[in-house]
N, C-alpha and C positions, 0 to 999 in steps of 0.2 A: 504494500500500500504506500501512495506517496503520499508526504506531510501536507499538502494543500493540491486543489485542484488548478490543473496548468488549462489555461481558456485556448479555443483554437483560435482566439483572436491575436494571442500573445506569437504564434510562431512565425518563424517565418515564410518567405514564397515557399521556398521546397517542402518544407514540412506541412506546409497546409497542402500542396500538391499531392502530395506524398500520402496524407493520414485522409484526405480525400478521395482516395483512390482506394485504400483498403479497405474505410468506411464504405464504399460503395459495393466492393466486389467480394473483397473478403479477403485474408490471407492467404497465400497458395493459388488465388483466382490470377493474378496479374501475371499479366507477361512472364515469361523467366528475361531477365536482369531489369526489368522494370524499378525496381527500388534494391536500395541496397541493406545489407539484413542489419549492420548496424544502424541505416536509420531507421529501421524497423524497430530496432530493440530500444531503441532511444524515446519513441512515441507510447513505446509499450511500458518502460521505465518511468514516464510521466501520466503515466493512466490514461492513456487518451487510444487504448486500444478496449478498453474496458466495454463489454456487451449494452452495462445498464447506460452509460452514457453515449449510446451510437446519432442516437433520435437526437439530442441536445446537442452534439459535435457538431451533424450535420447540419443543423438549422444553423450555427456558430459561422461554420466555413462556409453556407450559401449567401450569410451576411456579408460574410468578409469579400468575396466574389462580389457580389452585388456596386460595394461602396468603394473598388478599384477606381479613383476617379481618371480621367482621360481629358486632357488639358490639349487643345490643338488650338493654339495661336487666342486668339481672344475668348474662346469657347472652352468650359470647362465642366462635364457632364458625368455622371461615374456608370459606370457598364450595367447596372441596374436600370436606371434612366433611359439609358439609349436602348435597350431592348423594352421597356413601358412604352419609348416612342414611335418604336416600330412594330410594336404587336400594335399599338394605336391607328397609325397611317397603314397597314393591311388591312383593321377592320373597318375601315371610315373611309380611305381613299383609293384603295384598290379592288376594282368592281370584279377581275378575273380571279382574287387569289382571295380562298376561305381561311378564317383560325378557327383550326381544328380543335387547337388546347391552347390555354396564355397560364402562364404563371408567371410568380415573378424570375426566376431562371429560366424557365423552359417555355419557348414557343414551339408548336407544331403548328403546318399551315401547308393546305393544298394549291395548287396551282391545276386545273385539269386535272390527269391522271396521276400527277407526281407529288407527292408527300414531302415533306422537308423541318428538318428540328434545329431550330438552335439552342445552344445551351450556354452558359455563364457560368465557366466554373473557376477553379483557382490555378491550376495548372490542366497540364494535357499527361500526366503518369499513366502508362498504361492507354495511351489512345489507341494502342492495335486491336483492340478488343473489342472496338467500336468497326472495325471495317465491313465490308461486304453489306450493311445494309442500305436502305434509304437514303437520299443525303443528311448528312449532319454538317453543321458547322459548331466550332466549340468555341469560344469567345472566354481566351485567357491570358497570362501573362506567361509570356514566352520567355523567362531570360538566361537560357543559354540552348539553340537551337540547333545546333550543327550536328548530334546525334539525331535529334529529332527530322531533321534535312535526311538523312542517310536511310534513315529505316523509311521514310517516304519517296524515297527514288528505290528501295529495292522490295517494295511491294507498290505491286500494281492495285491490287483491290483496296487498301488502304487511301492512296491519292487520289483514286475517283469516287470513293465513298464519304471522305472526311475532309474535311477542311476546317486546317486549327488557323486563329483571326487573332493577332496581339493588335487592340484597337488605338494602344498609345502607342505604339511605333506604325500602326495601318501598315500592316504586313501579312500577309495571308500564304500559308504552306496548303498545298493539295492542287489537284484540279480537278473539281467536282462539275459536272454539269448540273443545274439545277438555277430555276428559273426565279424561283423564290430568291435565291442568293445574289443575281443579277439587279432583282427589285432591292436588294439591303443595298448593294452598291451605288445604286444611283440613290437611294434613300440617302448616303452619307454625304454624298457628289450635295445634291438639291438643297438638304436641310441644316449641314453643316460646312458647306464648301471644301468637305476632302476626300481625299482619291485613297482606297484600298489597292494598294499595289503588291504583286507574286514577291515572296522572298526573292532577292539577287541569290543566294547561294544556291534554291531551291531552282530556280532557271538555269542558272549556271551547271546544275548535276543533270538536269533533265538534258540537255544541249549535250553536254560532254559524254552522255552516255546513247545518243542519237536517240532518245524518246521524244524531243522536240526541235525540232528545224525553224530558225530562224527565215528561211528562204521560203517555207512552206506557205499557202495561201496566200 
């Protein structure tokens, strides 16, 4: 037992990425090398892997996700906010595309045929886990990506399923077709005046590995 309870508010990026991802899936669910077993033991050492507190951690690190705020030039909105204002302008100003589900992290929303989620979380640990289905986009803080670059140039089902969005550097890893994602894009373009642009290193490996041709169309 530890002498006081440690808040998911207090840790940092990783370790909320981290106890976010276990909380979700479980131990032994994630990826193999997904996290590493001393940060495992570290979360576990501060009780924050404890059953009875899963429901209360969670709601803790959907907060902490949520109030991420995102500062671009005169405008300063936090990732909670900006998906209120785009589940908003889907229900209100987009006559083609339904909301299937709104929460505060999680939208779901049809376009025609095709389904599409995004989510709000604190990191992307364990994003392979998420591939093969529907589109997803995840909407987190990316801050060290170049692993994350790699396992997405050497899965194909991964890149066109997922697509991870750090919204304070407007950097976007994947390439998901999906229509709904194209409406967030111009959503940021129109109501905030900024451009979501492909990772450079994430185009640079597609390029270099001839999965995408600059000379093509």
């Amino acid at each position: 037992m530890v002498d006081h309870l440690v808040s998911a508010t207090m840790l940092s990026q990783a370790q909320a990425a981290t106890l976010e991802a276990l909380l979700e899936e479980g131990v032994g669910v994630l990826p193999a090398g997904a996290v590493t077993g001393a940060l495992v033991e570290e979360l576990r050492a501060d009780g924050l892997l404890e059953p009875a507190r899963r429901d209360a951690l969670l709601a803790e690190l959907e907060a902490r996700a949520l109030a991420r705020p995102l500062e671009w030039a005169a405008v300063t909105i936090t990732q909670g906010e900006l998906l209120a204002a785009f589940t908003s302008h889907c229900a209100e100003e987009l006559d083609d595309v339904e909301v299937v589900a709104a929460a505060p992290a999680e939208l779901v929303v049809r376009w025609r045929d095709e389904t599409s989620t995004f989510l709000v979380r604190n990191g992307v640990v364990g994003v392979e886990r998420r591939a093969g289905g529907a589109p997803q986009m995840v909407i987190a803080e990316l801050s060290d990506a170049d692993d994350l670059v790699q396992a997405y140039l050497a899965d194909a089902s991964l890149r066109g399923s997922v697509a991870v969005c750090d919204l304070a550097r407007l950097e976007r890893i994947g390439a998901v077709r999906s229509s709904a994602f194209v409406y967030f894009e111009w959503f940021l373009r129109d109501a905030y005046g900024v451009k979501l642009l492909p990772s450079a290193a994430f185009t640079a490996g597609l390029i270099d590995r001839g999965i995408l041709s600059l000379g093509m169309g």
